[in-house]
PDB file of N, H, CA, C and O in Angstrom:
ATOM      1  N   UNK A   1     -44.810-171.276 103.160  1.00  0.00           N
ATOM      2  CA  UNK A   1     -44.891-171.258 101.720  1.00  0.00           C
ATOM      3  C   UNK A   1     -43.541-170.795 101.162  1.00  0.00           C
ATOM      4  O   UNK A   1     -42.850-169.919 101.683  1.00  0.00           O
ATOM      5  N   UNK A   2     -43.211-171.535  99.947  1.00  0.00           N
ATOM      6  H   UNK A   2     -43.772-172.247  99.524  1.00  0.00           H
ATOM      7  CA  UNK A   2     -41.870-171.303  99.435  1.00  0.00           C
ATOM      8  C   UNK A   2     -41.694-170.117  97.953  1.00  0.00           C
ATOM      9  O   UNK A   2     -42.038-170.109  96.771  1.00  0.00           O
ATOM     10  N   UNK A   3     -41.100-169.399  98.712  1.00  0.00           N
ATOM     11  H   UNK A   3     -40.821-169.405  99.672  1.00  0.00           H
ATOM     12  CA  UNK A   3     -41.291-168.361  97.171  1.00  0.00           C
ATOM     13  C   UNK A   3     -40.812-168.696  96.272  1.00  0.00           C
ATOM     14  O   UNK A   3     -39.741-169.210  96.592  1.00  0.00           O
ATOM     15  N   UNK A   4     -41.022-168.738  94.796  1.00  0.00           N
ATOM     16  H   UNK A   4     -41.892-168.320  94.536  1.00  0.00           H
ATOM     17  CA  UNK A   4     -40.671-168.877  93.786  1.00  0.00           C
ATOM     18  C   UNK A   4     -38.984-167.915  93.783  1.00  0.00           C
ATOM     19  O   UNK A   4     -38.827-166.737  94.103  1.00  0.00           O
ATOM     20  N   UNK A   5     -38.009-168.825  93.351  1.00  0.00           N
ATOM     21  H   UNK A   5     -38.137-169.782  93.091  1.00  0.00           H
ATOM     22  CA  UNK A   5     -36.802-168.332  93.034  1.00  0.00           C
ATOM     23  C   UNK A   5     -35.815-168.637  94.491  1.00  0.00           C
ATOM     24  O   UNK A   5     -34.586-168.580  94.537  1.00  0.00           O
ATOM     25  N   UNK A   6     -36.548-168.898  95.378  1.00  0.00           N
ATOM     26  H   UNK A   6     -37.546-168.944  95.340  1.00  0.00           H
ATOM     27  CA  UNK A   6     -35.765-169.663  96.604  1.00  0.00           C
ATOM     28  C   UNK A   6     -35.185-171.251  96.825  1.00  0.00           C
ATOM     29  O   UNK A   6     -35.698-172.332  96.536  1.00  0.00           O
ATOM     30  N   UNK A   7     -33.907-170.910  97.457  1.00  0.00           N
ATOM     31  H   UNK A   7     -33.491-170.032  97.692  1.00  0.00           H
ATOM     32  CA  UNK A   7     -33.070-172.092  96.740  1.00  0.00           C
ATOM     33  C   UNK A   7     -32.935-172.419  98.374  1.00  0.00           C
ATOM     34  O   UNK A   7     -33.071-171.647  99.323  1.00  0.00           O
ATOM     35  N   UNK A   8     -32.635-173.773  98.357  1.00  0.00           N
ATOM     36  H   UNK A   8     -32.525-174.400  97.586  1.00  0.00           H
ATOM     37  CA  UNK A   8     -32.347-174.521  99.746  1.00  0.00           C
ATOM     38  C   UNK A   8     -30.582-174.864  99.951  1.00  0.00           C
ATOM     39  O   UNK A   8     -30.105-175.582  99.072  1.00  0.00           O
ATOM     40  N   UNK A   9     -30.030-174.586 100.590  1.00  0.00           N
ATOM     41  H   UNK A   9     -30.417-174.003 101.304  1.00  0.00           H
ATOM     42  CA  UNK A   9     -28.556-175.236 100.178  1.00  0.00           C
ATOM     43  C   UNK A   9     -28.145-175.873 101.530  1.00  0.00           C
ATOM     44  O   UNK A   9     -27.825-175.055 102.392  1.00  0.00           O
ATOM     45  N   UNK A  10     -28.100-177.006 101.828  1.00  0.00           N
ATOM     46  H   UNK A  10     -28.360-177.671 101.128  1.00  0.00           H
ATOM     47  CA  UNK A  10     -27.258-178.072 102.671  1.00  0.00           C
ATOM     48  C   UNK A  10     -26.214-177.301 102.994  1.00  0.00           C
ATOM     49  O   UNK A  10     -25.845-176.570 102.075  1.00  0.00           O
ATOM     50  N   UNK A  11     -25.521-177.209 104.153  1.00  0.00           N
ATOM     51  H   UNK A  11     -25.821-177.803 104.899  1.00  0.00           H
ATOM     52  CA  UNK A  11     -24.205-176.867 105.071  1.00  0.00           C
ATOM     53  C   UNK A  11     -23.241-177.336 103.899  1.00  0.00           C
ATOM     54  O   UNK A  11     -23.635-178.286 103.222  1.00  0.00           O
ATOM     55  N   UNK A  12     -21.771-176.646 103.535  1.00  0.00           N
ATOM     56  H   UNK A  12     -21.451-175.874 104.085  1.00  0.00           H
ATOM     57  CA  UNK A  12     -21.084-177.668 103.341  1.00  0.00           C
ATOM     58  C   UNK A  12     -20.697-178.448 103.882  1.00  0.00           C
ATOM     59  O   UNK A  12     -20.551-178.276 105.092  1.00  0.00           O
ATOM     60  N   UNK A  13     -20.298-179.808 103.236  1.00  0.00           N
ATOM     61  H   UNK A  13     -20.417-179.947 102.253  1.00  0.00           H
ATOM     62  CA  UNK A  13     -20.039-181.004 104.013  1.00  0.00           C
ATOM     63  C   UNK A  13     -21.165-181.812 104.804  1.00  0.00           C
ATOM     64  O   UNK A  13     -20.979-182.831 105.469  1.00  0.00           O
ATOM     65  N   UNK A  14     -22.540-181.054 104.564  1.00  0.00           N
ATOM     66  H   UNK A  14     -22.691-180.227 104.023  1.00  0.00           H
ATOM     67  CA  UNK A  14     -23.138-181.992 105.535  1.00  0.00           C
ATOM     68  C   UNK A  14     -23.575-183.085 104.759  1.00  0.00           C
ATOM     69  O   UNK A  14     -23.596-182.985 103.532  1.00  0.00           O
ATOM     70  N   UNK A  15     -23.939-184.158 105.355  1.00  0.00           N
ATOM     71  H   UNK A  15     -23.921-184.240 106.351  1.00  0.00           H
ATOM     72  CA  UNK A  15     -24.514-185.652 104.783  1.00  0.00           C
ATOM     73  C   UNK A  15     -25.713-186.135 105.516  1.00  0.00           C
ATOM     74  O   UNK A  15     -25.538-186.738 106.575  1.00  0.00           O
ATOM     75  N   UNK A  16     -27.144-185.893 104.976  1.00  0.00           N
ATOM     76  H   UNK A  16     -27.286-185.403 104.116  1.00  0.00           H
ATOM     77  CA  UNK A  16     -28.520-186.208 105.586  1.00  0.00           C
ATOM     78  C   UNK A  16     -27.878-187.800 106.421  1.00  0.00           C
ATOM     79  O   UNK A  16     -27.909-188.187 107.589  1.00  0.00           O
ATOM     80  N   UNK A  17     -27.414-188.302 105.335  1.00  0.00           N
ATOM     81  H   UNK A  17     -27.389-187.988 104.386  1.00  0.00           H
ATOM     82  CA  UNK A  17     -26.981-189.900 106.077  1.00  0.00           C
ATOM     83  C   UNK A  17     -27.114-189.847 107.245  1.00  0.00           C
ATOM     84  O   UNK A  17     -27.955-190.152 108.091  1.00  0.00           O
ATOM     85  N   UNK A  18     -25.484-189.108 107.140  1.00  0.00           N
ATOM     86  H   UNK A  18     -24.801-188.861 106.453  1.00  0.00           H
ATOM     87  CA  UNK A  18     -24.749-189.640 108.571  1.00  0.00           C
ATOM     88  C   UNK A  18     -25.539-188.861 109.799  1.00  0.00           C
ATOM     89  O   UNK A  18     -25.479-189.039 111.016  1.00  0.00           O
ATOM     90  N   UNK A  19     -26.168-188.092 109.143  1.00  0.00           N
ATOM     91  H   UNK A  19     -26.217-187.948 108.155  1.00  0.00           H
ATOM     92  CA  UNK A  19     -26.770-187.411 110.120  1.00  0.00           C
ATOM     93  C   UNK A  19     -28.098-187.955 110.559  1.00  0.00           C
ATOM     94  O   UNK A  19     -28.497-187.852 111.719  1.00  0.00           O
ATOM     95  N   UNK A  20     -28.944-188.688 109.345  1.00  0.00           N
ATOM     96  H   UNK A  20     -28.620-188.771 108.403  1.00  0.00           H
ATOM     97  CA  UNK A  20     -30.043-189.729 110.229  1.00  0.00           C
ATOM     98  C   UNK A  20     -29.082-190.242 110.767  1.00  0.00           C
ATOM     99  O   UNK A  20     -29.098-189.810 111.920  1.00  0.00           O
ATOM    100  N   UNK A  21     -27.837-191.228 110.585  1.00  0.00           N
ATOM    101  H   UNK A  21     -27.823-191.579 109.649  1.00  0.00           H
ATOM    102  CA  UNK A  21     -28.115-192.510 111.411  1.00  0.00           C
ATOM    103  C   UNK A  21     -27.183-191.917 112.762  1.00  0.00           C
ATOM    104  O   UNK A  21     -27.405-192.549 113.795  1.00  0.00           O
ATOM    105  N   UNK A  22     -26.364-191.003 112.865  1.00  0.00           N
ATOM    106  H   UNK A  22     -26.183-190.489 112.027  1.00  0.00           H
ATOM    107  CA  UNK A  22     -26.265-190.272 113.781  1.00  0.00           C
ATOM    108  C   UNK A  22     -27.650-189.927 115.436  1.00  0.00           C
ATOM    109  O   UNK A  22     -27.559-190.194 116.634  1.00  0.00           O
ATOM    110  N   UNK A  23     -28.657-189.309 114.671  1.00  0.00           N
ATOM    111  H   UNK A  23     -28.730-189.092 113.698  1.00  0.00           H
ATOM    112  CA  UNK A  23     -29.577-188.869 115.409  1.00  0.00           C
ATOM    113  C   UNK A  23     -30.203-190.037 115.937  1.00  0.00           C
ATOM    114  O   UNK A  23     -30.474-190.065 117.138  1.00  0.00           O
ATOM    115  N   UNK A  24     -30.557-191.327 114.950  1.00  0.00           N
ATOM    116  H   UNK A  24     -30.337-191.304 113.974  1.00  0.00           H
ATOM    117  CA  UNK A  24     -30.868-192.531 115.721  1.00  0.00           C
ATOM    118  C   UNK A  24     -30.438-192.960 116.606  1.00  0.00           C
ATOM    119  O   UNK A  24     -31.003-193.060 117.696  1.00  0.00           O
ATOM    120  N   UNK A  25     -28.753-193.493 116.186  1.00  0.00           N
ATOM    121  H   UNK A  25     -28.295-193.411 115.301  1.00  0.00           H
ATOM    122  CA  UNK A  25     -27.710-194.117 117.220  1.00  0.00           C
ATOM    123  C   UNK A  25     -27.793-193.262 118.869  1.00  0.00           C
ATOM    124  O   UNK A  25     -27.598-193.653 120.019  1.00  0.00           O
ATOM    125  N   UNK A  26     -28.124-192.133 118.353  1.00  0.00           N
ATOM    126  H   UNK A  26     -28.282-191.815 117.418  1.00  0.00           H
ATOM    127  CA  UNK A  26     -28.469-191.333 120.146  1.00  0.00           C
ATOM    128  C   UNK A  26     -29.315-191.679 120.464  1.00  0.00           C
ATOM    129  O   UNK A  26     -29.392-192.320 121.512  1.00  0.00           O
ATOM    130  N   UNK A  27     -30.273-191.429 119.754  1.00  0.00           N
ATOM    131  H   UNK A  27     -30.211-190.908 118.903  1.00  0.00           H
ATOM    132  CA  UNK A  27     -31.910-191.651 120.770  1.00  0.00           C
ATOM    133  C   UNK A  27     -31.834-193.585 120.911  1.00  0.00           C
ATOM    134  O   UNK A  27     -32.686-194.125 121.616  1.00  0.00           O
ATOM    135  N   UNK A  28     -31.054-194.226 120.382  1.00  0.00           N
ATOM    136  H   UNK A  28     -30.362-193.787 119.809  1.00  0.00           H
ATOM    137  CA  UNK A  28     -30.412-195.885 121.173  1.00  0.00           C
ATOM    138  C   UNK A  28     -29.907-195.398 122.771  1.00  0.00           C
ATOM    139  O   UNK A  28     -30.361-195.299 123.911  1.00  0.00           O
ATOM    140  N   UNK A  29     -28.597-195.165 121.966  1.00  0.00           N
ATOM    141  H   UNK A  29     -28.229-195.246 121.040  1.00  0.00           H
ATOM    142  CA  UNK A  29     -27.703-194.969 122.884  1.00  0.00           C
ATOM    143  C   UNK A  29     -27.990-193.885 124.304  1.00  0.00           C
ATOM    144  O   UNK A  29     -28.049-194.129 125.509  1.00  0.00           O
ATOM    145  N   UNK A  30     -28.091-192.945 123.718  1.00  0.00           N
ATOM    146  H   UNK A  30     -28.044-192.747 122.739  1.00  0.00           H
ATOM    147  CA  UNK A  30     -28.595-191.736 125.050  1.00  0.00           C
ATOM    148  C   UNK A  30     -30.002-191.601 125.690  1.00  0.00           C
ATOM    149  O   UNK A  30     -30.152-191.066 126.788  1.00  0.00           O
ATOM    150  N   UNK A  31     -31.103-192.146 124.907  1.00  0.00           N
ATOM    151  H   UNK A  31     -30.981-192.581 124.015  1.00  0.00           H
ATOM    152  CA  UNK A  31     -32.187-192.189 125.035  1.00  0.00           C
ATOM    153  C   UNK A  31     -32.944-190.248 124.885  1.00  0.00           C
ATOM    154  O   UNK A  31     -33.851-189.572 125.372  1.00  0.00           O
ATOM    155  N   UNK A  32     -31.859-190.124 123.926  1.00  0.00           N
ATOM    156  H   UNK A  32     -31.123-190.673 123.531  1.00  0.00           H
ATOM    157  CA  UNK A  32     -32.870-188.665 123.100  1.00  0.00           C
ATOM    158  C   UNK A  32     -33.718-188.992 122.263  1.00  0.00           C
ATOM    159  O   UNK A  32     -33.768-190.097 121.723  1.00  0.00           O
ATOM    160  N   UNK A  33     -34.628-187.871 122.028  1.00  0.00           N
ATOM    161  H   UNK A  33     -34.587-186.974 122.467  1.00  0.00           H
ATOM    162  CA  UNK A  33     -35.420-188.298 120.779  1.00  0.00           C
ATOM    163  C   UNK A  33     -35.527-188.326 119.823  1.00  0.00           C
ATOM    164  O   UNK A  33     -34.923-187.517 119.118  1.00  0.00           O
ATOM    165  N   UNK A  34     -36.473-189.410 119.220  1.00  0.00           N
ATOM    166  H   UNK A  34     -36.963-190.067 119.793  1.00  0.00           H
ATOM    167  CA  UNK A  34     -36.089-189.736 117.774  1.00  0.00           C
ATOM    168  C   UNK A  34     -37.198-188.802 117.101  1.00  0.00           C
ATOM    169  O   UNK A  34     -38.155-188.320 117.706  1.00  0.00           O
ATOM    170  N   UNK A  35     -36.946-188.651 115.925  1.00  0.00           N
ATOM    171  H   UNK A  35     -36.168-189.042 115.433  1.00  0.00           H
ATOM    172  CA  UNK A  35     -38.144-187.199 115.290  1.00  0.00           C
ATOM    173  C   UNK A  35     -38.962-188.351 114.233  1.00  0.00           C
ATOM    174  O   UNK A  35     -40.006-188.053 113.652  1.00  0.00           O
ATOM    175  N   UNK A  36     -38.544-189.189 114.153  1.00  0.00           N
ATOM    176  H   UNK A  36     -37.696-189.430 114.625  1.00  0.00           H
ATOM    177  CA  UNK A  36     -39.570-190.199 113.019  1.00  0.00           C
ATOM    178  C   UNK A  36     -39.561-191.709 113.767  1.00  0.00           C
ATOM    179  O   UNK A  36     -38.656-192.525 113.942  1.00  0.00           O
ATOM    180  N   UNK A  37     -41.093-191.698 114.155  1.00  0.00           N
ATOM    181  H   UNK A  37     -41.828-191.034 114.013  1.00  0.00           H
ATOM    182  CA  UNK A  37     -41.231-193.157 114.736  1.00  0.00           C
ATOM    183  C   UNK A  37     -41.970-194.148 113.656  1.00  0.00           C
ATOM    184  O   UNK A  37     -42.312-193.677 112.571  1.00  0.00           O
ATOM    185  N   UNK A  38     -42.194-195.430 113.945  1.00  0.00           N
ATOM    186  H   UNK A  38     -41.916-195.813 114.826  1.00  0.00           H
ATOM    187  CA  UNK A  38     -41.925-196.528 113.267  1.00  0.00           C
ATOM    188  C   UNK A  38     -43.153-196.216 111.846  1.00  0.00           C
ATOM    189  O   UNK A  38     -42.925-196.190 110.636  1.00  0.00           O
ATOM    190  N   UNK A  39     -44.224-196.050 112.462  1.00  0.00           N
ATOM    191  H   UNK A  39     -44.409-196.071 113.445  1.00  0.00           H
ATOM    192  CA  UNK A  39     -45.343-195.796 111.718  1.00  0.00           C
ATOM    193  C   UNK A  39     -44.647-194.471 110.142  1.00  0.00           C
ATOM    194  O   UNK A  39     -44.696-194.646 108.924  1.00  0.00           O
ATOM    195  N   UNK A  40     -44.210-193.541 110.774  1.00  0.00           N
ATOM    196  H   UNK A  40     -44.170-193.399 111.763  1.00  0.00           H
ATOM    197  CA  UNK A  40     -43.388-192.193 109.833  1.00  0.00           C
ATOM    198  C   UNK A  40     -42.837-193.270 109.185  1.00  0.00           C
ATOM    199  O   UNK A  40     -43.223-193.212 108.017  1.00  0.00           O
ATOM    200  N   UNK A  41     -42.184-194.148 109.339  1.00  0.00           N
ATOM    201  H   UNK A  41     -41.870-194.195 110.287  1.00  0.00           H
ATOM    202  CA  UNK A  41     -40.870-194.634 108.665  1.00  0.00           C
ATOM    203  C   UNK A  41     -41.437-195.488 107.625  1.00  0.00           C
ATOM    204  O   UNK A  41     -40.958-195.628 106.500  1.00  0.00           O
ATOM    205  N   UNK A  42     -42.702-196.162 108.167  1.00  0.00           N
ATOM    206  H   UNK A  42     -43.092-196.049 109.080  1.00  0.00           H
ATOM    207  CA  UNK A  42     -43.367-197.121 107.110  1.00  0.00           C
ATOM    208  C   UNK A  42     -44.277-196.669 106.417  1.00  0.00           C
ATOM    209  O   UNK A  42     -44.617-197.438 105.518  1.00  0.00           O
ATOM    210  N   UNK A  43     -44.917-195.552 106.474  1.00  0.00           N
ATOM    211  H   UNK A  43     -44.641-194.927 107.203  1.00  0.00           H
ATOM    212  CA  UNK A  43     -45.020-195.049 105.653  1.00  0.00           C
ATOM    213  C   UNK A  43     -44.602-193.975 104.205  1.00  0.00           C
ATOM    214  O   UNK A  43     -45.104-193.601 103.145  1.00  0.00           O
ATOM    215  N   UNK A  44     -43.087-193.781 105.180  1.00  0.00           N
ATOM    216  H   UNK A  44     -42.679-194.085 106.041  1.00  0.00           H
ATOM    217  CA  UNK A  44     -42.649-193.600 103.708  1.00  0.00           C
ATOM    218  C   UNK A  44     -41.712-194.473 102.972  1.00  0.00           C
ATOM    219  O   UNK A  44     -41.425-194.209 101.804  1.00  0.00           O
ATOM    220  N   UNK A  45     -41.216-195.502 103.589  1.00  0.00           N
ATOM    221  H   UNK A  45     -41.449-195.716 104.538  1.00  0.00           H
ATOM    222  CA  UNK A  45     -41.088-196.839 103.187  1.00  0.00           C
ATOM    223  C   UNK A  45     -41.720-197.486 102.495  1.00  0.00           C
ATOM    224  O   UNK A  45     -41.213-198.071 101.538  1.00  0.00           O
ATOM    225  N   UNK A  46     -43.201-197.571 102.835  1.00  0.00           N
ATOM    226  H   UNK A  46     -43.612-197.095 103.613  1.00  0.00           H
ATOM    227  CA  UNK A  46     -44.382-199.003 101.666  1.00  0.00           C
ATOM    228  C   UNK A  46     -44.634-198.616 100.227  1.00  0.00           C
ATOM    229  O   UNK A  46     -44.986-199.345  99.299  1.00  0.00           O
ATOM    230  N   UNK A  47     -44.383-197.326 100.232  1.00  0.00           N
ATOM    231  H   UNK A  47     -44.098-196.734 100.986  1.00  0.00           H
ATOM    232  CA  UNK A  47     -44.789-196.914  99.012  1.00  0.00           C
ATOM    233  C   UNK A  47     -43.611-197.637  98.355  1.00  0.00           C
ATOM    234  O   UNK A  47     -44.048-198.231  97.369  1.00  0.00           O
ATOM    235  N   UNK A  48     -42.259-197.834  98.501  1.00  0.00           N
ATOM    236  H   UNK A  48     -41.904-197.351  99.302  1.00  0.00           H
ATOM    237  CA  UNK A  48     -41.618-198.033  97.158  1.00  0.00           C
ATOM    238  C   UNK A  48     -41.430-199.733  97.610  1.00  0.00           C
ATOM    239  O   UNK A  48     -41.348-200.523  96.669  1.00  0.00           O
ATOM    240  N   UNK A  49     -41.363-200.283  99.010  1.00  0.00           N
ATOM    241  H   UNK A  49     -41.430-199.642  99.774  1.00  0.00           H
ATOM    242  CA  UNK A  49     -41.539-201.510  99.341  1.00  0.00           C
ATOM    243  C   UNK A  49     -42.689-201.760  98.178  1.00  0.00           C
ATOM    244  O   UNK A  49     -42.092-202.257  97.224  1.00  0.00           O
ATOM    245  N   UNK A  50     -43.711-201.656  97.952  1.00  0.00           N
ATOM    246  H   UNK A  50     -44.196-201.252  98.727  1.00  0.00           H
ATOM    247  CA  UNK A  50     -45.067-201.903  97.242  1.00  0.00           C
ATOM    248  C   UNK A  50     -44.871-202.040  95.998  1.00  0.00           C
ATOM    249  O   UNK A  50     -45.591-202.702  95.251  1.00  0.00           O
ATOM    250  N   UNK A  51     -43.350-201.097  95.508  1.00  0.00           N
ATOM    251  H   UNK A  51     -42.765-200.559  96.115  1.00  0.00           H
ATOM    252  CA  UNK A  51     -43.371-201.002  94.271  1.00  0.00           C
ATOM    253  C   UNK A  51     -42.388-202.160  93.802  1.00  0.00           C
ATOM    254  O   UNK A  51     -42.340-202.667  92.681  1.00  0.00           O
ATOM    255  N   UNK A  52     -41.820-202.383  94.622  1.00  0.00           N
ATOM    256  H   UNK A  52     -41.859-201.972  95.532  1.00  0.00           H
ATOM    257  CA  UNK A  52     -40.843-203.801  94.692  1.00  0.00           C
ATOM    258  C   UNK A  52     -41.671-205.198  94.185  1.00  0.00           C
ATOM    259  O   UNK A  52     -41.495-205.894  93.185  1.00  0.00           O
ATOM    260  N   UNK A  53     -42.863-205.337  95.542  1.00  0.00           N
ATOM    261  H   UNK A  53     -43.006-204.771  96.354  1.00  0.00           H
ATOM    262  CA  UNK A  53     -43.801-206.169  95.095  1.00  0.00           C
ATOM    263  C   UNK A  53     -44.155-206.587  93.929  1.00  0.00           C
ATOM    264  O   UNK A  53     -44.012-207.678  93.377  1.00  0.00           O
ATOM    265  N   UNK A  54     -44.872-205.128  93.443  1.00  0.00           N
ATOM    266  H   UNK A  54     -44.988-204.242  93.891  1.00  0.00           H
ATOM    267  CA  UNK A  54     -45.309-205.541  92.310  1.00  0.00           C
ATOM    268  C   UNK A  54     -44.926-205.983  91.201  1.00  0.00           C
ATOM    269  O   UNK A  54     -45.449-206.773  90.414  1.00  0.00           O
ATOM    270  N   UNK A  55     -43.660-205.236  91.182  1.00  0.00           N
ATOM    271  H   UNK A  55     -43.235-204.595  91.821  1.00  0.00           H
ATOM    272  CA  UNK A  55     -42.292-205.696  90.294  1.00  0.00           C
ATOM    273  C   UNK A  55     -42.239-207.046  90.137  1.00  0.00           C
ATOM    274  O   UNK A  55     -42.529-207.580  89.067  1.00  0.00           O
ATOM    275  N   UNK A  56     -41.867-207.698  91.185  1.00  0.00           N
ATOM    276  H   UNK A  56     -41.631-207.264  92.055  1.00  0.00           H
ATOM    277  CA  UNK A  56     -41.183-209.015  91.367  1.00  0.00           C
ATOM    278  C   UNK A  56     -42.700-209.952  91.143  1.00  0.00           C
ATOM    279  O   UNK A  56     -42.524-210.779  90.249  1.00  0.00           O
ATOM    280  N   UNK A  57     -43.898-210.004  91.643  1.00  0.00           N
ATOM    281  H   UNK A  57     -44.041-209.332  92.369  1.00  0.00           H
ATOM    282  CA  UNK A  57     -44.944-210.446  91.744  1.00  0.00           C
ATOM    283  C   UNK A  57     -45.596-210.582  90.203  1.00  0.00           C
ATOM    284  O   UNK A  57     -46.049-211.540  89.576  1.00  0.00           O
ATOM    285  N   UNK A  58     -45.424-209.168  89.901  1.00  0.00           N
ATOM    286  H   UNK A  58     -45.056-208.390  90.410  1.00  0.00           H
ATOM    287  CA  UNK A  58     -46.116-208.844  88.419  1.00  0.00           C
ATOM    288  C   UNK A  58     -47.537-208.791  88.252  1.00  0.00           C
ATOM    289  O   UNK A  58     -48.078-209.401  87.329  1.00  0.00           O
ATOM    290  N   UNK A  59     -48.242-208.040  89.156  1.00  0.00           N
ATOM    291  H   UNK A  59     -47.803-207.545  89.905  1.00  0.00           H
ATOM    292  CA  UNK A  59     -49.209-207.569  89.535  1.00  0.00           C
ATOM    293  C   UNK A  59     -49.437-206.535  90.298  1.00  0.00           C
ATOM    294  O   UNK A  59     -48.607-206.219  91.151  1.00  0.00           O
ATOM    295  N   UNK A  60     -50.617-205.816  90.120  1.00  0.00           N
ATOM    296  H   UNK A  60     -51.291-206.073  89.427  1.00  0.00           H
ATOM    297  CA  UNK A  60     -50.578-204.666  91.036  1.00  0.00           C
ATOM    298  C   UNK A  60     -51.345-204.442  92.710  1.00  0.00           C
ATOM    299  O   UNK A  60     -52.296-204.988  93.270  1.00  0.00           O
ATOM    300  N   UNK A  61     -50.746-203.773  92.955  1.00  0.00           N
ATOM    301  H   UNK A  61     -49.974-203.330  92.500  1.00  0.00           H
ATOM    302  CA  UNK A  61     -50.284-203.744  94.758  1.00  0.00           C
ATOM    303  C   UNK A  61     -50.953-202.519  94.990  1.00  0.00           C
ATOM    304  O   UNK A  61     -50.709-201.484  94.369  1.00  0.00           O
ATOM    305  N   UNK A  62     -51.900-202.651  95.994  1.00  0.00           N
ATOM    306  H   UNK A  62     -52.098-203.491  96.498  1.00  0.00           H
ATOM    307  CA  UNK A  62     -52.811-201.038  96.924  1.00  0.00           C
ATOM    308  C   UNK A  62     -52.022-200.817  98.185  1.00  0.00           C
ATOM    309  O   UNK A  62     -51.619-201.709  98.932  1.00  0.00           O
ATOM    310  N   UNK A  63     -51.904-199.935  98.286  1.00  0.00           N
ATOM    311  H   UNK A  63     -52.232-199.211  97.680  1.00  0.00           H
ATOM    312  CA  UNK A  63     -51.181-199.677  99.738  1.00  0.00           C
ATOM    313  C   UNK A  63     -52.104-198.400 100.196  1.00  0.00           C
ATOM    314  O   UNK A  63     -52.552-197.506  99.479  1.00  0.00           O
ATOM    315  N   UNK A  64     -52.244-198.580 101.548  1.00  0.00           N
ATOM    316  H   UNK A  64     -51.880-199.307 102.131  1.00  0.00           H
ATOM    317  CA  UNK A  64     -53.007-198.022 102.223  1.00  0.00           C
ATOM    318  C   UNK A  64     -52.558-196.971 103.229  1.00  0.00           C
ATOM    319  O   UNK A  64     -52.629-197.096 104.451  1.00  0.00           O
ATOM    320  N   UNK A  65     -51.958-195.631 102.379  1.00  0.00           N
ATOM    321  H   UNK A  65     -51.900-195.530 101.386  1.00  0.00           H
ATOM    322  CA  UNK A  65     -51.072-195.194 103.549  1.00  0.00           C
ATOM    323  C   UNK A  65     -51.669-194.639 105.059  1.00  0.00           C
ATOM    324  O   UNK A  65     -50.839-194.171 105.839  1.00  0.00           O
ATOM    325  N   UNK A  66     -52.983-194.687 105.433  1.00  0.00           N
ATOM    326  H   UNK A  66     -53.658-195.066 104.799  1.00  0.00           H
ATOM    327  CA  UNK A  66     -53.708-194.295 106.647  1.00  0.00           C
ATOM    328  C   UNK A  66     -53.111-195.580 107.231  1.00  0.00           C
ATOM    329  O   UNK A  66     -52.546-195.285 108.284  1.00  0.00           O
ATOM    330  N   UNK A  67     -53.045-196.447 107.053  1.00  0.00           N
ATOM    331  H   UNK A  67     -53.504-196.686 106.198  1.00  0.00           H
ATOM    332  CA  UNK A  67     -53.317-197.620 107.976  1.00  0.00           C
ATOM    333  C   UNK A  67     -51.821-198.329 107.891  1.00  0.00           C
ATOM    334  O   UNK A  67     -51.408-199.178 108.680  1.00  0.00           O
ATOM    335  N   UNK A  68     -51.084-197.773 106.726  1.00  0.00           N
ATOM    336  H   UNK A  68     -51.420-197.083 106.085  1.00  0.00           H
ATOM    337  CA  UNK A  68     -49.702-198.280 106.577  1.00  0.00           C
ATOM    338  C   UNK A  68     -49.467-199.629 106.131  1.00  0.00           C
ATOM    339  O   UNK A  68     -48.440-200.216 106.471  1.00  0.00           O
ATOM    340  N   UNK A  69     -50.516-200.278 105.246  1.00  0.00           N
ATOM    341  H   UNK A  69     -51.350-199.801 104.970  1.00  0.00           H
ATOM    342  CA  UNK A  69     -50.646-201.605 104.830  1.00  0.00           C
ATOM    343  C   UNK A  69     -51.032-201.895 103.617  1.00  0.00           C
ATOM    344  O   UNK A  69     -51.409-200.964 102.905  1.00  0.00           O
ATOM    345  N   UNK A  70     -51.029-203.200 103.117  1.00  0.00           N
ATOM    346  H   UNK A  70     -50.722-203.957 103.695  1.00  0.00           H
ATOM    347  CA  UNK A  70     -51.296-203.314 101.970  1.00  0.00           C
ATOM    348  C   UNK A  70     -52.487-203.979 102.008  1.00  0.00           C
ATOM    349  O   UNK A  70     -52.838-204.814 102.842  1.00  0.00           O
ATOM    350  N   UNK A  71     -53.211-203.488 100.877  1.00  0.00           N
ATOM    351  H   UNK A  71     -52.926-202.811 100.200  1.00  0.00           H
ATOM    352  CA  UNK A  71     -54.931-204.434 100.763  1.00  0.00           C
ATOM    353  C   UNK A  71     -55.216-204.856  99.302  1.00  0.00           C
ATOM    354  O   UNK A  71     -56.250-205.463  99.025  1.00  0.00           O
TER     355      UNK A  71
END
């Protein structure tokens, strides 16, 4: 639990980026592990994929995040 008045501050210089695609390119390359597998990724992916949809479609879109799909 986060107390009220507590602040988070990033390293200087660090970059979430380079640092996902860093941690990926290893678990390719070295075969370390990766901390978010495909399912993690699509689900926090569909939600705004979905919102794309609907956009472009012009109708509205259910996404099902248990199952990671759209219905």
């Amino acid at each position: 639990m986060v107390e009220l008045g507590t602040e988070y501050k990033a390293p200087e210089k660090y970059n979430a980026n380079i640092d996902h695609h860093v941690a990926f390119y290893d678990g390719i390359r070295d075969g370390k592990p990766i901390a978010e597998d495909a399912l993690f990724s699509m689900r926090a992916a569909g939600p705004a994929l979905a919102s794309n949809k609907s956009y472009f479609d012009k109708k509205i879109i259910n996404w099902d995040p248990e199952n990671a799909k759209l219905v």
